[in-house]
Structure formats: structure tokens, C-alpha cells
C-alpha positions in Angstrom: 44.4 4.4 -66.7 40.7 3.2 -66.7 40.3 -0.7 -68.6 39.1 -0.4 -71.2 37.0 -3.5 -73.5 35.8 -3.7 -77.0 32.0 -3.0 -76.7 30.5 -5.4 -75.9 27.3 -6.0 -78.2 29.9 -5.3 -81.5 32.2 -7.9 -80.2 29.4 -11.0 -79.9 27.9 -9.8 -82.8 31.2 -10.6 -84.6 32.1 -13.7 -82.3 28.4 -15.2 -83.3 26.3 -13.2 -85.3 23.4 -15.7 -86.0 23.0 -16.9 -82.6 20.0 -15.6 -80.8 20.2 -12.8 -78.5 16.4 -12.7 -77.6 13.9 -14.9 -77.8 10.2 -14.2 -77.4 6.9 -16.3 -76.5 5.7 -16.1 -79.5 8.5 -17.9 -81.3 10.1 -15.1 -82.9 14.0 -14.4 -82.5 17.0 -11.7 -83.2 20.3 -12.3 -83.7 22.8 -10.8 -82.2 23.9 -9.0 -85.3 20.2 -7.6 -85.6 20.7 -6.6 -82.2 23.9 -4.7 -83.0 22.5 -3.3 -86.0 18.9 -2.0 -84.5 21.0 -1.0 -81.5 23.6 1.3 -83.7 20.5 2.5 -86.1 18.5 3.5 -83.2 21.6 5.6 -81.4 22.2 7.1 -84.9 18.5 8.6 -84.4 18.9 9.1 -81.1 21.7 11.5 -82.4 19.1 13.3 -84.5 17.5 14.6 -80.6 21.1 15.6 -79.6 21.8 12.8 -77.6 25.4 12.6 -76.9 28.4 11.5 -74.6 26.8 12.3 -70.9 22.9 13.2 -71.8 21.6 11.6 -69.3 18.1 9.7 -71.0 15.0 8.2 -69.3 13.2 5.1 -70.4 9.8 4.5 -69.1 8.9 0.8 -70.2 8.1 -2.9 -69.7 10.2 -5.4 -71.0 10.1 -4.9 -75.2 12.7 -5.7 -77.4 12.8 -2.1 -78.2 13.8 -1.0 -74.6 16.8 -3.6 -74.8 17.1 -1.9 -78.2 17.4 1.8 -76.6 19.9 0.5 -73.8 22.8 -0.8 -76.1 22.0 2.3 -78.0 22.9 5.0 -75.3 26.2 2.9 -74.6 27.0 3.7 -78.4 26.6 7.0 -78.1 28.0 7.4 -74.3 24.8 8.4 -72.9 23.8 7.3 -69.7 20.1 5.5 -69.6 18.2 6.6 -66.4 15.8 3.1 -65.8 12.1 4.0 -64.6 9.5 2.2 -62.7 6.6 2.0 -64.9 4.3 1.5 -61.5 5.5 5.1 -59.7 3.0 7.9 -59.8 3.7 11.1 -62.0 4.9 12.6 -59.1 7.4 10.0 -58.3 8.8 10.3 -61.7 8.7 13.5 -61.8 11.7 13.3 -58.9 13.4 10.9 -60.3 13.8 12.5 -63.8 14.9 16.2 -61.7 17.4 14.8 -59.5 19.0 12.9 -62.2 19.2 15.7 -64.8 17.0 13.3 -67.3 17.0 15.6 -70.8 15.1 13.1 -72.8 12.5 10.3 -72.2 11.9 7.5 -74.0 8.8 5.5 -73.7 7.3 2.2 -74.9 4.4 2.8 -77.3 1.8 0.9 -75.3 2.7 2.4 -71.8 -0.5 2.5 -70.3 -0.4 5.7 -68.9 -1.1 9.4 -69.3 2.7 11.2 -69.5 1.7 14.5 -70.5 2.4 15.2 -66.5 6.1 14.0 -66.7 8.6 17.3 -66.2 10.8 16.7 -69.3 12.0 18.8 -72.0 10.9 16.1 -74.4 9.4 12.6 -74.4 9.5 10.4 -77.0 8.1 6.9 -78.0 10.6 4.5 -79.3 8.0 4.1 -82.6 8.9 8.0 -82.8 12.3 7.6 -82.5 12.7 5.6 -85.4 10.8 7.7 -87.9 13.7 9.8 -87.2 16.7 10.3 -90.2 20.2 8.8 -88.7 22.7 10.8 -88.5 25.9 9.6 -89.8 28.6 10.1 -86.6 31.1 7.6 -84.9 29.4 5.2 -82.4 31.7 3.5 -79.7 33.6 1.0 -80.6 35.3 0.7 -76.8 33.9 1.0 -73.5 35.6 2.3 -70.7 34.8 0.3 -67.4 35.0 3.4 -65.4 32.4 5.0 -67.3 28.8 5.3 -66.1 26.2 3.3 -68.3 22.9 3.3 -65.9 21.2 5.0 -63.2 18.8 3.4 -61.4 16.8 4.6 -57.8 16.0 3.0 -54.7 12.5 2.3 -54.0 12.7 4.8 -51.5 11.1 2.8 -48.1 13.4 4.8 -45.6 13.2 8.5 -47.2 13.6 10.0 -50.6 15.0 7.4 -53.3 18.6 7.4 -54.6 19.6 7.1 -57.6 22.9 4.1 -57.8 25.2 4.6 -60.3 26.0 1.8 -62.5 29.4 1.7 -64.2 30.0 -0.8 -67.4 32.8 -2.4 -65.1 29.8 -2.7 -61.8 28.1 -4.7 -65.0 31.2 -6.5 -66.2 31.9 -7.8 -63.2 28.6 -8.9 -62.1 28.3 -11.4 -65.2 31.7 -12.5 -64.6 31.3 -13.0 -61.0 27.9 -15.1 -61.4 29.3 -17.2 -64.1 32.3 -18.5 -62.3 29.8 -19.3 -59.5 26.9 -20.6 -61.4 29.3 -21.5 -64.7 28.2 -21.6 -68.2 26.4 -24.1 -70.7 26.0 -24.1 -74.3 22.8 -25.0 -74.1 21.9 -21.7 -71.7 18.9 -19.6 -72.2 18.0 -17.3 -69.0 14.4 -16.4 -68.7 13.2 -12.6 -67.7 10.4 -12.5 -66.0 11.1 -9.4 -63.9 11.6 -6.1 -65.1 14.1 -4.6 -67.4 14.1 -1.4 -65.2 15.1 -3.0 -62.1 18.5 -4.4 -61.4 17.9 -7.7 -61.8 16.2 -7.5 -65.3 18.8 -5.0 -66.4 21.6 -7.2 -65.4 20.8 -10.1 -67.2 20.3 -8.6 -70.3 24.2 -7.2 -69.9 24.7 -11.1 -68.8 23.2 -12.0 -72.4 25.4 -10.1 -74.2 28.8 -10.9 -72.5 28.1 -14.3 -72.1 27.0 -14.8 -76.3 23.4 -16.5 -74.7 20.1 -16.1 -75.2 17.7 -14.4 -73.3 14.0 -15.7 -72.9 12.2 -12.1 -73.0 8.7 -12.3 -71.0 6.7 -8.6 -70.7 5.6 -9.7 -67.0 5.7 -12.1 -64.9 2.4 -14.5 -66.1 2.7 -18.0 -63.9 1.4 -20.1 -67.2 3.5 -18.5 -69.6 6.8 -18.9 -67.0 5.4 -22.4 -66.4 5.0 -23.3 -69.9 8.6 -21.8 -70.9 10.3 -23.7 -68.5 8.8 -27.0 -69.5 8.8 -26.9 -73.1 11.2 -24.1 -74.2 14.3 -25.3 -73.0 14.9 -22.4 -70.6 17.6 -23.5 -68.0 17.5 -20.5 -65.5 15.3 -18.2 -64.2 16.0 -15.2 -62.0 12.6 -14.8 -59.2 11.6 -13.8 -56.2 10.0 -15.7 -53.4 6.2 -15.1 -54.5 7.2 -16.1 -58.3 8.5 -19.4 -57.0 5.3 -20.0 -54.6 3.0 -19.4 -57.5 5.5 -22.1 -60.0 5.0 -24.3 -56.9 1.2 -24.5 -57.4 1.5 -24.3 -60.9 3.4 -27.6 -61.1 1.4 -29.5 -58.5 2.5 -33.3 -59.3 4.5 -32.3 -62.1 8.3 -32.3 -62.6 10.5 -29.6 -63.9 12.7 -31.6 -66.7 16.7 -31.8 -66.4 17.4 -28.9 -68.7 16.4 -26.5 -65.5 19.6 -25.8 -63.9 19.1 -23.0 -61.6 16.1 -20.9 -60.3 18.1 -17.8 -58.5 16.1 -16.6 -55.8 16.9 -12.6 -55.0 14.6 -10.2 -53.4 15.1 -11.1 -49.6 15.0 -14.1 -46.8 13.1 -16.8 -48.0 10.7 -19.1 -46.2 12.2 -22.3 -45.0 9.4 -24.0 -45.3 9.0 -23.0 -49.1 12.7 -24.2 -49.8 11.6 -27.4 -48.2 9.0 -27.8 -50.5 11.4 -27.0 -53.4 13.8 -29.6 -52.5 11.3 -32.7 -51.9 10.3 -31.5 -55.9 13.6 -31.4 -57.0 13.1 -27.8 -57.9 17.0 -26.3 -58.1 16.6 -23.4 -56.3 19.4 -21.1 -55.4 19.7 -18.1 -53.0 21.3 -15.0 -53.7 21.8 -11.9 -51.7 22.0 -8.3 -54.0 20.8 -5.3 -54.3 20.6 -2.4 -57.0 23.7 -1.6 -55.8 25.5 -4.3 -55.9 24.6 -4.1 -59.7 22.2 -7.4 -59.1 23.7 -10.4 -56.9 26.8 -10.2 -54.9 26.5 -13.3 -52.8 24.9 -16.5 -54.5 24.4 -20.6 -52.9 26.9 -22.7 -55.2 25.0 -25.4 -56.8 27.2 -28.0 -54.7 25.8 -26.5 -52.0 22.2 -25.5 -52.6 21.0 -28.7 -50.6 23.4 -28.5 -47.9 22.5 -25.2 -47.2 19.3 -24.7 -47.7 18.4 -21.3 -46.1 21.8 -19.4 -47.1 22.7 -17.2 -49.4 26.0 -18.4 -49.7 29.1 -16.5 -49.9 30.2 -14.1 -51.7 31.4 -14.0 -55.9 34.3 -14.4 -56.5 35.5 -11.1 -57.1 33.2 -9.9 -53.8 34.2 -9.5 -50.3 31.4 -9.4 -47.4 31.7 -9.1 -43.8 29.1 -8.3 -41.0 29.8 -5.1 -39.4 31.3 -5.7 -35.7 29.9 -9.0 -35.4 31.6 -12.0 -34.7 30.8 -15.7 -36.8 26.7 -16.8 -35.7 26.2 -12.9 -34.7 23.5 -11.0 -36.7 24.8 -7.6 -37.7 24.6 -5.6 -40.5 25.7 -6.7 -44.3 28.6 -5.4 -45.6 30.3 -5.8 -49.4 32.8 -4.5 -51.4 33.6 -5.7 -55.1 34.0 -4.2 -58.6 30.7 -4.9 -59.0 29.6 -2.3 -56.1 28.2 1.3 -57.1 30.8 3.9 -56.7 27.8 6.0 -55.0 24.5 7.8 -55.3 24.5 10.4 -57.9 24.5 13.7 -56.3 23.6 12.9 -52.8 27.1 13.6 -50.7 25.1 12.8 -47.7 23.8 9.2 -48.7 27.5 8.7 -49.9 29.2 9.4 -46.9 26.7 7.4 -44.7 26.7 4.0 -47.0 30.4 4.0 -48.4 33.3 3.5 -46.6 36.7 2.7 -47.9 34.9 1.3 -51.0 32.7 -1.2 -48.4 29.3 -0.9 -48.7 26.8 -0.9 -45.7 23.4 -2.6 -47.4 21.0 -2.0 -44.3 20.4 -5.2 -44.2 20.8 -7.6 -41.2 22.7 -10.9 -41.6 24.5 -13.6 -40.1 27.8 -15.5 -41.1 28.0 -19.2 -40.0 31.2 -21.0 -39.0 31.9 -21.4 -42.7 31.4 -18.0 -43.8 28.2 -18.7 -45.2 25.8 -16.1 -45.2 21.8 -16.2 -43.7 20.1 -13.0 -44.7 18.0 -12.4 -41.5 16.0 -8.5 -42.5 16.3 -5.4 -43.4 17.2 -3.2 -40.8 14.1 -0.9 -41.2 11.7 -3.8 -41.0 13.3 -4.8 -37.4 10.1 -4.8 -35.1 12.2 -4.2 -31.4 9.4 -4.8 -28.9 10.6 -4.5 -25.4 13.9 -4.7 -25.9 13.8 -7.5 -28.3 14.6 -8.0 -31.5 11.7 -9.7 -33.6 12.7 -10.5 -37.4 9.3 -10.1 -39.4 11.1 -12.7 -42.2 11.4 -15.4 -38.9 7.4 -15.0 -38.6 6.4 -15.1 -42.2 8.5 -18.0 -42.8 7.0 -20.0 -40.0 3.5 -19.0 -41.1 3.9 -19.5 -44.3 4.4 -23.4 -43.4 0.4 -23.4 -42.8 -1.2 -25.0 -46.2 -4.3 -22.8 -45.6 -1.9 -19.8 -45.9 -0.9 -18.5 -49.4 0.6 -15.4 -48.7 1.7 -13.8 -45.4 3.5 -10.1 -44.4 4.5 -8.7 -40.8 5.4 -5.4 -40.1 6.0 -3.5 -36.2 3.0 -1.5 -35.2 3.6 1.2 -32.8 2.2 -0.2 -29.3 2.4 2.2 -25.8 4.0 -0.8 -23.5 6.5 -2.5 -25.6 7.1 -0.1 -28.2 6.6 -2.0 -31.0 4.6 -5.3 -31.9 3.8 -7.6 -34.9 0.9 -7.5 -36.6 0.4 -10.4 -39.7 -1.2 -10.1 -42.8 -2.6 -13.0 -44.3 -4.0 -13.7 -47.8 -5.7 -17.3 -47.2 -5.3 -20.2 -49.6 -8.6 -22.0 -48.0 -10.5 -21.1 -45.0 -8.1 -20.4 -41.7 -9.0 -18.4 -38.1 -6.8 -15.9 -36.7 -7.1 -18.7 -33.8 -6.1 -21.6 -35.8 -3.1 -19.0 -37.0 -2.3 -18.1 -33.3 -1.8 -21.4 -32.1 0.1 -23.0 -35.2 2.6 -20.3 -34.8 2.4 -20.3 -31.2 4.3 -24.2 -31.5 6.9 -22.9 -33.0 7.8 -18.9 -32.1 8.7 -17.5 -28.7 5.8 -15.9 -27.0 7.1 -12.6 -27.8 7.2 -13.2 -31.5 3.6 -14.1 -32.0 1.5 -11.4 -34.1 -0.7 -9.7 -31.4 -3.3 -9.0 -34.7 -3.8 -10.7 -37.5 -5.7 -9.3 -41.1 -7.2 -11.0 -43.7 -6.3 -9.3 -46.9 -6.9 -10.1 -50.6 -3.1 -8.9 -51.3 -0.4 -8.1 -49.7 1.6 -4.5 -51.1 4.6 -5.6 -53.9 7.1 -3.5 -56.1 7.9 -4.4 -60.1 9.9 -7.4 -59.0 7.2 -8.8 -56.6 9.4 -8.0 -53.3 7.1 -7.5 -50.5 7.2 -3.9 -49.2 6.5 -4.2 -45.4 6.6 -0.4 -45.0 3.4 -0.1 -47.0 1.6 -2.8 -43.9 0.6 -0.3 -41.9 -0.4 2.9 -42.5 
């Protein structure tokens, strides 16, 4: 028989209905019983559109209040919320919403964009929605952990994208496994910067719930408003990716970060050592993770009594996680493997996809990874960003990391471009932080990378190409 909880948003309401749920910049605050309440009004007019148990309902926005608002309200009405990229073109929507059956999108009223070209039967602002009458039916009072909540796709760099399936127990066991890791203080308020519609975003707003904290909502990631928060707002961890913490770096020049910031968890891929370094000599508590959207968020996180010690890991995996590296021995790189609760059961209707990542409920990430003698984990690549150059393997992350150690260099990508001789080669893309020659870049790296690992070009852009979350998209390098 599938476990089943109370759900989750009625239960803190009645646990602690006046503390806050969400916090915004601009001081104001709901409750978790307002939360509860807007959550079970807005699925009451949600009903009015004949949503129901299994509709499967888009939401096209940027963080808002009233997308959180939308969420809870499909898990009272057992509808399943299908999370869109706000930055995808019409025609990658337009997939999206077909292979996952979406009946029903809901969009934030200030959506810059033209949606008129989105193949739904109906679409919906949230301001509409709640012009709507309620209809008076039974919301959820239970949720069953084997139930799907969300679907979220793949950002599609190695073929069409997939869309995970997210159960309430992939979510349930996500928060629990990052608080027995990271634990959990009174005083905790977890700043969003990155999107509700990716898995990070998503997951900490489940985290907010189950855990009774506070949630610090930011639309986007802005460097002075992040900044700001964490120094005078009491926020004491931050979810980011690599260029977010680069960019805080600047931002706090001399400064110091005060006590109450416990943890900045770093997802989104390999991180530059020389960055970390930088992080440590300012006392900036910065902790890896590993995860992925299917992993429902991270799966493998550096313990704080570790973060120094290891700097560089990931760490190892939750506690209710297991990870190995597929026929590798300890030191070898191979690829990542997990398996967990909080692990996607599949892709939703894609057989093939299924058969090819899941095996015996392990999960092979395509990711490339090492495990050290104490089963700690150092995420090396992803396997489709491999550049194998006359028979050698060349990690792009080991050249951008080593690069990024230049001061004059703010930003830096590498991606394999096809070459006759070796097959493939590295090519760098640089975005400068003061004036630098592809000479002065050649013989820095040159000190410290194997002959066969230096870039053979190297291009001077303004930006490099980044998803929603700010993850660097190599594929998009060279085209």
C-alpha cells in the first residue's frame, strides 16, 4: 500500500499558522495559513476550468507568489503541474506542452511574451483565474507519496527533452534528505534566486513547506538585491550556481558575509577550484552539491564538517541516497550513478529514455565522476561535453577551472570542436574582466595543463550561452 501523509501545506498551516511562508524584497509577507487559504481558493477556481485528479496543467512564469500559489493548488485538486521555461521559444513549448498532454496553461500576468502561438486548448493568467466563482468540492486532505505532483523537462542538450516525473515522495524525500545533511535552524530563511520552474527552485519551495520555514522569494537573480538580502535580511542559505557565486564574489569585494549565513549550496556542475579558493580565504560557506531534475534537486551534498576539507567535492550521497560509479574502481572516473526515494521513477511516456537511464531503480545521470578513497565524490563533466582528442580524454571543467584562476578573466567556456587529425580539440571562450591576449591566456594555462589540454583557439565574447539557472550550456559554444 502506497504511504500516505497529511498534505502537507494544511498540516503547517495548523502546526504554525502565523509564521511566514514567503517573504518578499519589498518587506511584505504571508503566512502559512494565507498560503493554505489562497492555495485552496485558487484550486476551488481552478475547479471552475475542470481541473481535476490527473489534468495535467502548465505554468509559464517567473518566480511570483502566485505561481507558488498555483502549485499547492493542483496538489489539492490531484492535478499534476507541468513547470515551463519562461526563456524557450514558442516552438519549444509548444513540445513540451504535446508530449505531456498539458490541457490548461497558466501564466503570470506580466509574462513578457506573445502566447497566442502556444498549442493549448486554453491559457489562462492567474489574475483570470481568480475572477473565477469557486466551486464548492472536497480538496485533498492526504497525499499519497506515490502519486505524481510535477513534471518537469530536460533542457534537451543531447536530443529532444524529457520530461521527469516528480512524485510527492521524490519531493518528500529530498527535503528530508538535505536536512539531515545540512540540519535545521529556527532562525532559517532560504533565499530563491533561481527559478521556480526548474528543479532547484521548485524544490525549495516543497523544502519551505515541510520544513515550517520561510522562503526569501526573489523574481531573478539581481547580484545587489542577493547581496543586500544576505547582508541585512537575515537570510541564512542560498541555493546558486557557479556564475551567481562569482558575481557575490565581486559584489562583496572587502566586505564580509555576517554569521547568520550558513550555507551557500552550490549545484549546477564542477566548480572552479580556484573560485572555491577564493570562497574559503573570505570565509564564504560554500557547499557543493551534485543533482539533477531528476534526482528531484540534490542527491549528493559536502557536509558542513567537511566543506573545508574537501574543497572540490561534492560529497557523498543523502542519507537516504546510494551512488556508485559505473564499473569503476575508487580514484577512477566513470559515469554517476544514484538510486534513492528521491529519484524519478522515469520519463513520462518515453519507453526508450526509460530503459536506457533506469536500471533496477539506479539511475545512470550522464555525468562523469570520481569517488575518492573515502567515498567522496568529484564531479569531473558531463559525458556529452567530453572533448576526446586523439585518444584522450580532455575535461572542458579541468580547463575552465584553471583559466578561470586568471584575474583578467571573468568568465570562461570550452567546448570540443571537430578537428581532421585528432578528432576533436578545445577551443576557449573568454569574457575578459580587464584587458588579456589570447597569448598571455596560452601561456598562463600552458604552466599548469598538459600540452594536449591547451585550447588550440581562443574567442573573446561579451557572454558566454546560460539556461534559467545560469548553468553554462557548452553545446550552444560552437555552432
Amino acid at each position: 500500500m502506497a504511504e500516505i501523509i497529511p498534505h502537507w501545506l494544511t498540516k503547517q498551516a495548523d502546526l504554525a499558522p502565523e509564521a511566514i511562508a514567503i517573504e518578499l524584497d519589498d518587506g511584505s509577507e504571508i503566512s502559512f495559513k494565507e498560503l493554505k487559504e489562497r492555495s485552496q481558493r485558487f484550486a476551488k477556481k481552478l475547479a471552475r476550468l475542470e481541473v481535476r485528479e490527473g489534468s495535467h496543467i502548465g505554468i509559464l512564469s517567473t518566480n511570483d507568489i502566485r505561481m507558488i500559489v498555483a502549485i499547492h493548488a493542483l496538489s489539492y485538486l490531484g492535478a499534476v503541474g507541468v513547470l515551463l521555461n519562461t526563456r524557450l521559444t514558442d516552438e519549444e513549448i509548444n513540445y513540451q506542452v504535446r508530449d505531456a498532454e498539458v490541457s490548461i496553461l497558466l501564466t503570470a500576468d506580466g509574462l513578457k511574451r506573445d502566447t497566442t502561438a502556444i498549442e493549448v486548448n486554453e491559457i489562462q493568467s492567474f489574475s483570470e483565474v481568480e475572477t473565477l466563482t469557486e466551486k464548492d468540492l472536497p480538496l485533498k486532505s492526504e497525499l499519497h507519496l506515490d502519486d505524481t505532483f510535477t513534471i518537469i523537462y530536460t533542457s534537451g542538450t543531447t536530443g529532444f527533452p524529457k520530461g521527469v516525473i516528480h512524485t510527492y515522495g521524490n519531493h518528500w524525500w529530498s527535503a528530508i534528505g538535505s536536512a539531515l545533511n545540512l540540519g535545521l535552524n529556527k532562525e532559517d530563511k532560504w533565499l530563491i534566486p533561481l527559478p521556480i520552474f526548474h528543479v532547484s527552485g521548485l524544490s525549495t519551495t516543497i523544502k519551505s513547506v515541510i520544513y515550517g520555514m520561510p522562503l526569501y522569494l526573489l523574481e531573478k537573480f539581481d547580484v545587489e538585491d542577493v547581496h543586500q538580502a544576505i547582508m541585512e535580511k537575515g537570510v541564512t542559505i542560498i541555493s546558486v550556481v557557479t556564475l551567481m557565486v562569482q558575481r557575490l564574489i565581486d559584489q562583496l569585494g572587502e566586505d564580509r558575509y555576517p554569521d547568520t549565513l550558513r550555507c551557500m549550496l552550490l549545484g549546477g556542475g564542477p566548480a572552479p577550484k580556484p573560485m572555491l579558493e577564493l570562497a574559503k580565504v573570505k570565509n564564504i560557506p560554500v557547499f557543493q552539491s551534485y543533482g539533477m531534475t531528476e534526482t528531484a534537486s540534490q542527491i549528493v551534498t559536502l557536509s558542513p564538517k567537511d566543506a573545508l576539507e574537501k574543497l572540490g567535492s561534492a560529497g557523498k550521497p543523502l542519507f537516504p541516497a546510494q551512488l556508485r560509479i559505473s564499473g569503476k574502481a575508487s580514484g577512477h572516473v566513470g559515469e554517476i550513478q544514484v538510486k534513492g526515494p528521491m529519484v524519478t521513477r522515469g520519463y513520462f511516456k518515453n519507453n526508450e529514455a526509460n530503459e536506457k537511464a533506469m536500471d533496477n531503480g539506479w539511475l545512470s545521470t550522464g555525468d562523469l565522476g570520481y569517488l575518492d578513497e573515502e567515498g567522496y565524490l568529484y564531479v569531473v563533466d558531463r559525458r556529452n561535453d567530453l572533448i576526446i582528442s586523439g585518444g584522450e580524454n580532455i575535461y572542458p571543467s579541468e580547463i575552465e577551472s584553471v583559466l578561470s584562476g586568471m584575474e583578467q578573466i571573468r568568465e570562461v567556456g570550452v567546448a570540443g570542436k571537430p578537428h581532421d587529425i585528432w578528432g576533436q580539440v578545445p577551443v576557449a571562450f573568454v569574457v575578459k574582466r580587464q584587458e588579456v591576449s589570447r597569448e598571455e591566456i596560452i601561456s598562463y594555462a600552458a604552466e599548469r595543463l598538459a600540452k594536449y589540454k591547451l585550447p588550440k583557439e581562443i574567442h573573446f565574447v561579451k557572454e558566454l550561452p546560460r539556461n534559467a539557472s545560469n548553468k553554462l550550456m557548452r553545446n550552444k559554444l560552437i555552432t
